[in-house]
C-alpha positions in Angstrom: 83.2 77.2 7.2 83.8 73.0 8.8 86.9 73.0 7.1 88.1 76.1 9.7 87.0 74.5 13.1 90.2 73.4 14.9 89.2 72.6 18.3 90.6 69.3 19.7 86.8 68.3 20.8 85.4 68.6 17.3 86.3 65.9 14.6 88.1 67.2 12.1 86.4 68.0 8.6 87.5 67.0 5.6 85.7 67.7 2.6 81.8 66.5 1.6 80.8 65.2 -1.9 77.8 64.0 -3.1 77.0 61.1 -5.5 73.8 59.6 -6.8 72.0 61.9 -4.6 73.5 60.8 -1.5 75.7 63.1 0.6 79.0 61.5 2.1 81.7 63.9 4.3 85.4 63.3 4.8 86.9 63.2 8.6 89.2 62.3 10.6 89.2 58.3 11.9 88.9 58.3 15.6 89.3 55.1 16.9 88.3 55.1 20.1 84.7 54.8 18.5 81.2 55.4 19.6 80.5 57.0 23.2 77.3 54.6 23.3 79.2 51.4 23.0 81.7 52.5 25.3 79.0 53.1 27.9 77.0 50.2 26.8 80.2 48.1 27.9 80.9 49.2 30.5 77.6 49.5 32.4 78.5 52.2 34.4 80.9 55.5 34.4 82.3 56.4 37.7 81.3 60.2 38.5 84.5 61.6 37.7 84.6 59.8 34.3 81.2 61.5 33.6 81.9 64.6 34.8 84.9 64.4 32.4 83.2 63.8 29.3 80.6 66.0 29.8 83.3 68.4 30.5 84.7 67.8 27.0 81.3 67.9 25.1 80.1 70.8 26.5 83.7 72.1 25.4 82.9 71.3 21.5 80.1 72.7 22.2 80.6 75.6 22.9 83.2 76.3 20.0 81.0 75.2 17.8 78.2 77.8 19.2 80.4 80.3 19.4 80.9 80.3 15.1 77.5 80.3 15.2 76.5 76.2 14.6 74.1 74.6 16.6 74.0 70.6 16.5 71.0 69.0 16.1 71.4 65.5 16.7 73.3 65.4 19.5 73.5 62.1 21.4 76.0 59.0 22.0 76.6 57.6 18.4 77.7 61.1 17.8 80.6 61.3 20.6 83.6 59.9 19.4 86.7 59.0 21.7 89.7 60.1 19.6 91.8 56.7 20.7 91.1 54.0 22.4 91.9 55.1 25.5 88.8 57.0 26.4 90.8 59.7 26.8 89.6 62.8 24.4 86.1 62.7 23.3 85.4 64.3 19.4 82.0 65.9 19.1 81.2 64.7 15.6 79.1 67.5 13.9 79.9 65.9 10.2 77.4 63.2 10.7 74.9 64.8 8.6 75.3 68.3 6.9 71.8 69.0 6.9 71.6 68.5 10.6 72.9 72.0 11.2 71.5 75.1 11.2 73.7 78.2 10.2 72.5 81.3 11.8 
């Protein structure tokens, strides 16, 4: 069912595996990295930069509610920038597979 997503605000899945009873998934890199740092180094978003990203999570979101996902663990370390431009953020709902609840 991940592998199907294509939304440009969700990371893309891969494939998951599991190894000496630990469970590893398969995305794509997005550079940009973690929303957290990026706000933690910057000290401040203007309101239009917030309003944008919130924009753009609420987005993934959304796609992912509507194929019936829910995140669980949604906070910063989880919002990825796709470069590192801040320009696109990646909702990354591969973190954890058990973190999601299939309805």
């Amino acid at each position: 069912m991940l592998e199907s997503f294509k939304c440009k605000y969700i990371v893309k899945f891969i494939n998951s595996y599991v190894h000496d009873q630990n469970l590893y998934t398969v995305m794509n890199f997005s550079q940009g990295g973690e929303l957290q740092a990026y706000v933690k180094g910057k000290k401040y978003l203007s309101e239009n930069e917030a309003k944008s990203i919130v924009k753009q999570i609420t987005e993934g979101l959304k796609y992912i509610h509507s194929r019936g996902v829910i995140h669980r663990d949604l906070n910063p370390n989880n919002i990825l920038f796709t470069d590192e431009n801040h320009d696109l953020i990646n909702v990354s709902i591969m973190i954890l597979i058990q973190n999601f609840i299939y309805r």
